[in-house]
DRENMI-887795 format. One line per field, with one value per residue (C-alpha): residue in one letter; chain; x, y, z. Coordinates in steps of 0.25 Angstrom, whole numbers, plus 2048, in hexadecimal, padded with zeros to 3 digits. Example, Ala and Ser with C-alpha at 12.3 -4.5 7.8 and 13.67 -1.06 7.14 Angstrom:
REM residues 2
rest	a	s
kette	A	A
c1	831	837
c2	7EE	7FC
c3	81F	81D
***
This chain:
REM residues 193
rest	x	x	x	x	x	x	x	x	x	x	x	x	x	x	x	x	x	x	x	x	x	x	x	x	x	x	x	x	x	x	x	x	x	x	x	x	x	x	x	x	x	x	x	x	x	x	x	x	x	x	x	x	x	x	x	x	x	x	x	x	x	x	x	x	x	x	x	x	x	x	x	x	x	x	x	x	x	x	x	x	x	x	x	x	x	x	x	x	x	x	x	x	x	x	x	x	x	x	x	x	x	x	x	x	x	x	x	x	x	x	x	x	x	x	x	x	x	x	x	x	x	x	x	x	x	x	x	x	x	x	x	x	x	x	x	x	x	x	x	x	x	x	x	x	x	x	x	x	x	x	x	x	x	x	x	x	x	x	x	x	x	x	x	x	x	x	x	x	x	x	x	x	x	x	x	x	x	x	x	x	x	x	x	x	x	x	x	x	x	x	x	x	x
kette	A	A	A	A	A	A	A	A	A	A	A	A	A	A	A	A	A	A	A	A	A	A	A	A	A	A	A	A	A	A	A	A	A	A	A	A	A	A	A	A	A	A	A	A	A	A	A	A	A	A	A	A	A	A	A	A	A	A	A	A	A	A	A	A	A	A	A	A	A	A	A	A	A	A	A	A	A	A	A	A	A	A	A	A	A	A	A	A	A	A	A	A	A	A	A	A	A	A	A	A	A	A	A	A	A	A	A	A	A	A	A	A	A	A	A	A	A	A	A	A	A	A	A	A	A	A	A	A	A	A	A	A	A	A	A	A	A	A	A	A	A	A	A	A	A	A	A	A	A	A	A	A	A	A	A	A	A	A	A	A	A	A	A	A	A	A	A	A	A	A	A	A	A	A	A	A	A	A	A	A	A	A	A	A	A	A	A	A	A	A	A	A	A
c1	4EE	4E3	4E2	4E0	4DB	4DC	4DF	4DD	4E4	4DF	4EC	4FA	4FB	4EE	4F1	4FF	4F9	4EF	4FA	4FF	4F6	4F1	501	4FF	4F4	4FB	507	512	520	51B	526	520	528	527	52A	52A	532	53B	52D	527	51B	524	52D	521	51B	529	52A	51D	51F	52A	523	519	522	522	530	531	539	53C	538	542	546	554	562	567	564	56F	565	559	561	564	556	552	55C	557	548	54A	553	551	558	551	552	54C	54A	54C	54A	547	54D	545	53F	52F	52E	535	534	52E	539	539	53B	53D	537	52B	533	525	519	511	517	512	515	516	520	51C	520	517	51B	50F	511	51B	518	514	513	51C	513	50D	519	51D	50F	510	51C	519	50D	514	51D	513	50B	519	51C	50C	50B	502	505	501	501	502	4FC	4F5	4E7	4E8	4E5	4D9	4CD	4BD	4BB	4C2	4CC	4D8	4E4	4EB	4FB	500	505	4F5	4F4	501	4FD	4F1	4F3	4FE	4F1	4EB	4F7	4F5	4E8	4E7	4F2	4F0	4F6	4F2	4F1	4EF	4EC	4F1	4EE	4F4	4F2	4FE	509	510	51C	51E	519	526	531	52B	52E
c2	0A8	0A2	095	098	0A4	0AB	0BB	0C2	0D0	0DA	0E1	0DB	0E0	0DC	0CC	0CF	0D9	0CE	0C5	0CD	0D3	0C2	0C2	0CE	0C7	0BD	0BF	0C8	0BF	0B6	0AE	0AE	0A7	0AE	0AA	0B5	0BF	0C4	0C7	0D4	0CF	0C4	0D1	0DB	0CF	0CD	0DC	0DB	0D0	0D5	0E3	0DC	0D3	0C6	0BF	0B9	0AF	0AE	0A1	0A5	09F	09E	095	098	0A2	0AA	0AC	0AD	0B9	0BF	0BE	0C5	0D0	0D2	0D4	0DD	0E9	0EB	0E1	0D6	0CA	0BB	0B3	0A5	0A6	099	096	08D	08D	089	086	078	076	079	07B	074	078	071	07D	086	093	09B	09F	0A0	0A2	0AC	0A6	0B2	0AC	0A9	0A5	0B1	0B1	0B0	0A8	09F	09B	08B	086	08F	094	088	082	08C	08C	07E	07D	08A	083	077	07E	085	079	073	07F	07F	08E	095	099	0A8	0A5	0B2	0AF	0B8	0BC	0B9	0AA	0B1	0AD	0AF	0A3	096	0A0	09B	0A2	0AC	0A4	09B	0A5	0A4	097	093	09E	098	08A	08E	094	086	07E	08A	086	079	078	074	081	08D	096	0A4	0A9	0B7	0BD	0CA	0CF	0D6	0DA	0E6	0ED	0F8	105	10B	104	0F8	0EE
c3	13B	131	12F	120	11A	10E	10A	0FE	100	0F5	0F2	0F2	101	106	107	10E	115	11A	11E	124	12C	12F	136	13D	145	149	154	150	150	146	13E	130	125	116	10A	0FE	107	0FC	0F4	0F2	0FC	105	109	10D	116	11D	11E	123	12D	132	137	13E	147	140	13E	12D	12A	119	111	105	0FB	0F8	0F6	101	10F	109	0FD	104	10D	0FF	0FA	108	109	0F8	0FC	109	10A	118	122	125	12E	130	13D	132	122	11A	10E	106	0F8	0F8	0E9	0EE	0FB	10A	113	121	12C	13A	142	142	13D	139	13E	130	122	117	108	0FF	0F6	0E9	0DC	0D2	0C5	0BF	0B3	0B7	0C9	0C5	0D2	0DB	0E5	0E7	0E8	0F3	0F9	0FA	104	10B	10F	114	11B	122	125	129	133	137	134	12C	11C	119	109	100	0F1	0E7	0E4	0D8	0DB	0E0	0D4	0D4	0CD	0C5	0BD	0BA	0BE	0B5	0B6	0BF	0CB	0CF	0CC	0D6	0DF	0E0	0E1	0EC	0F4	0F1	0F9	105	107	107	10F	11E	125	129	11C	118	108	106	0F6	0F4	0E5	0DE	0E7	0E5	0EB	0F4	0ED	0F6	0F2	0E6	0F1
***
């Protein structure tokens, strides 16, 4: 696993094809934590996971675990299960925990109205670092590559000016740490999914 390190994918699926294929380098089994996982990227990366050996337990945010189960059983028509899921909403918080529960998390949850994010991701990026650093595991961060700029531009709204700052928090951070930027995800051409 990197120390630090930085991917820009070229297409939507090259950065999580990365990711993935940095976890599929590492032993098979891991425990990963994920936030995003009723997302249209967060769902294809636990899929994912899951196919390749590795145990993922759900950062999601909900009330209650009866909501997050409802959440879950919205995003995924197959049946699923989780070894632990945690319910906690990073917008406010980090949750604690008195164990080592995970092996790395991967952070593709994210606040992406484009007009109207303010300080959402960072918020979220914020204590998903904390957690990590707390844990002492690596952070696999998903962002956009639309943070990406050749030279001083200013950014065209504030989803890339949040997205970037939350890679800002990442980095400076003092964990291990990995920047993935996919560009515009799509569903699958299958089923829209």
């Amino acid at each position: 696993v990197p120390d630090t390190a930085e991917f820009q994918g070229p297409s939507g699926r090259g950065a999580p094809r990365a990711l993935l294929q940095t976890l599929a380098r590492s032993h098979s089994g891991m425990r990963v934590i994920l936030t995003g996982i009723t997302g249209n990227l967060g769902s294809e990366i636990f899929r994912t996971l899951r196919r390749h050996g590795h145990q993922v337990i759900p950062l999601i945010r909900a009330k209650n675990k009866e909501e997050a189960f409802e959440r879950l059983r919205a995003t995924f028509i197959e049946e699923v299960s989780f070894p632990q899921i945690i319910v906690s909403d990073l917008l406010e918080r980090r949750p604690s925990f008195v164990s080592n529960v995970g092996d790395c998390i991967i952070h593709c949850a994210g606040a992406v109205r484009l007009k109207n994010s303010k300080t959402r991701n960072a918020r979220m990026a914020s204590n998903t670092s904390l957690l990590a650093g707390e844990l002492r595991i690596p952070l696999y961060h998903i962002s956009t590559a639309f943070v990406w700029r050749p030279d001083d531009s200013t950014f065209r709204n504030e989803y890339e000016k949040d997205k970037a700052e939350s890679e800002k928090i990442v980095a400076d951070s003092k964990i291990p740490w990995a920047i993935f930027r996919p560009s515009i995800l799509t569903g699958d051409s299958a089923n829209g999914r």
